[in-house]
C-alpha positions as CSV (number, residue, x, y, z in Angstrom):
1,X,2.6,-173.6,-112.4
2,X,3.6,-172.0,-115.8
3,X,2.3,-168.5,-116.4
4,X,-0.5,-167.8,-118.6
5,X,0.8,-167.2,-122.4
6,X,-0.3,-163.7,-123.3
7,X,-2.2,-163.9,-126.9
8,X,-2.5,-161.4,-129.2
9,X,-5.4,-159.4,-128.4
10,X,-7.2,-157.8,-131.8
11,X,-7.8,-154.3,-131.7
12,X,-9.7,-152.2,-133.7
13,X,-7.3,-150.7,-134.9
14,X,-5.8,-154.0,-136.9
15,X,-9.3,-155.4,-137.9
16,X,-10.1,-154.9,-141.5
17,X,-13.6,-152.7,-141.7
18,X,-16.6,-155.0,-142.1
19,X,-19.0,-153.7,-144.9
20,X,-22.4,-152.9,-143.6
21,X,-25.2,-155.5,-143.1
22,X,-27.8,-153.2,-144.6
23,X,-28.8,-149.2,-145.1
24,X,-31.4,-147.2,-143.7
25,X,-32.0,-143.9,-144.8
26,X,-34.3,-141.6,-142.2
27,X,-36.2,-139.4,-143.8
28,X,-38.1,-136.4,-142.4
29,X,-41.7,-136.1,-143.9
30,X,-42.4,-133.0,-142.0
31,X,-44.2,-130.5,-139.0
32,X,-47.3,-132.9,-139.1
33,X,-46.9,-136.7,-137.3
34,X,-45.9,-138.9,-138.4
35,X,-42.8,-136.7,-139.0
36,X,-40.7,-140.0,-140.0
37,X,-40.1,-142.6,-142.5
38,X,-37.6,-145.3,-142.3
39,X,-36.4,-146.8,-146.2
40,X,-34.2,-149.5,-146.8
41,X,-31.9,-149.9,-149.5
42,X,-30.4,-153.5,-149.0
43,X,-29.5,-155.8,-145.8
44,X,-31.6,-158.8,-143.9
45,X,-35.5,-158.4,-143.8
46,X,-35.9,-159.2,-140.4
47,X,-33.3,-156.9,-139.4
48,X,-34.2,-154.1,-140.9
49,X,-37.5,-154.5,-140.0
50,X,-36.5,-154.7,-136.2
51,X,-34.3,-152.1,-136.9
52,X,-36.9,-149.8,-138.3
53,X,-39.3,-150.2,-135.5
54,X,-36.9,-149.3,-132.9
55,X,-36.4,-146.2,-134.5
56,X,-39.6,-145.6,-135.3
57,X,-40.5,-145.5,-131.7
58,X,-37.6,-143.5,-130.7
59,X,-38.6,-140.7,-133.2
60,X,-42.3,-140.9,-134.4
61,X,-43.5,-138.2,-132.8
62,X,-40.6,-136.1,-132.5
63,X,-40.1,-132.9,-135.1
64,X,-36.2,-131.9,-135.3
65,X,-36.7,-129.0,-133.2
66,X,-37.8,-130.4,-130.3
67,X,-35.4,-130.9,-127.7
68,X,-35.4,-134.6,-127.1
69,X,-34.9,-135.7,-131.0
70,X,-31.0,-135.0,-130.3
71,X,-30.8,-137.5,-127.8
72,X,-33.2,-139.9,-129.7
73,X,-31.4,-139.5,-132.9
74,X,-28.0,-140.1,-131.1
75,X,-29.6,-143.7,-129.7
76,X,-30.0,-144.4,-133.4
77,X,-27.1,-144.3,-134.4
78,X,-25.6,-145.8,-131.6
79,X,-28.0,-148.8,-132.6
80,X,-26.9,-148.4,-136.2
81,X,-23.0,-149.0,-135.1
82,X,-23.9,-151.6,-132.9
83,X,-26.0,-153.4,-135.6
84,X,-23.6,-152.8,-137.8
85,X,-26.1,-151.2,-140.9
86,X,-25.0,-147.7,-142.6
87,X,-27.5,-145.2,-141.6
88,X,-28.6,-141.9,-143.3
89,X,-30.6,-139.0,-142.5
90,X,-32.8,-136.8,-144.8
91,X,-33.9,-133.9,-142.9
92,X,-35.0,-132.2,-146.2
93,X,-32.9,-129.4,-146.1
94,X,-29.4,-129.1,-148.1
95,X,-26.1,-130.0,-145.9
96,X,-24.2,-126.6,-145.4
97,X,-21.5,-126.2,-147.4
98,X,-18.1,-124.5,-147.0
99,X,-18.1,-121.3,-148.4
100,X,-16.5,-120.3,-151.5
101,X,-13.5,-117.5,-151.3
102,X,-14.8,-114.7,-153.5
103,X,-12.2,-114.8,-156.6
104,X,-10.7,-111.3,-157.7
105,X,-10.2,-109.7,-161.2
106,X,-7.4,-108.7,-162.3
107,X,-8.2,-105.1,-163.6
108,X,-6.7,-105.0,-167.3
């Protein structure tokens, strides 16, 4: 018997990055339900459709606070990778920023 010829086994680390199949932006609406809405900026119909009811029933009823929308939104975008679609979130508040070292003036 002749031994088995190992083939080169792709990693991810050589594969080129695939563009995304669509984007879907999650948006928060607010305290009263339904307290999400699911847009779509390109990508399949059906997909995003499919895609947008799975979320949807993973975080309909859910505000941010409560203590089951981390795990939820985590499944989401654990179904986003795995779908391959670019996924953003809109909680309606302004991503923190760094802050800015206080500049000093140079007494003349």
């Amino acid at each position: 018997m002749t031994p088995p010829v190992d083939e080169p086994v792709a990693t991810e680390e050589t594969e080129e990055p695939v563009p995304p199949v669509g984007h879907i932006r999650v948006v928060y609406l607010g305290p009263v339900a339904p307290h999400w809405e699911v847009q779509s900026d390109f990508g399949e119909p059906g997909l995003i459709e499919e895609f947008r009811q799975r979320t949807l029933a993973r975080l309909v009823l859910l505000p941010p606070h409560d203590p089951q929308y981390r795990r939820n939104r985590e499944r989401v975008v654990r179904d986003a990778e795995r779908e391959n679609i670019a996924l953003e979130w809109d909680l309606g508040v302004p991503e923190e920023e760094p802050p800015v070292a206080p500049t000093t003036a140079a007494a003349v």
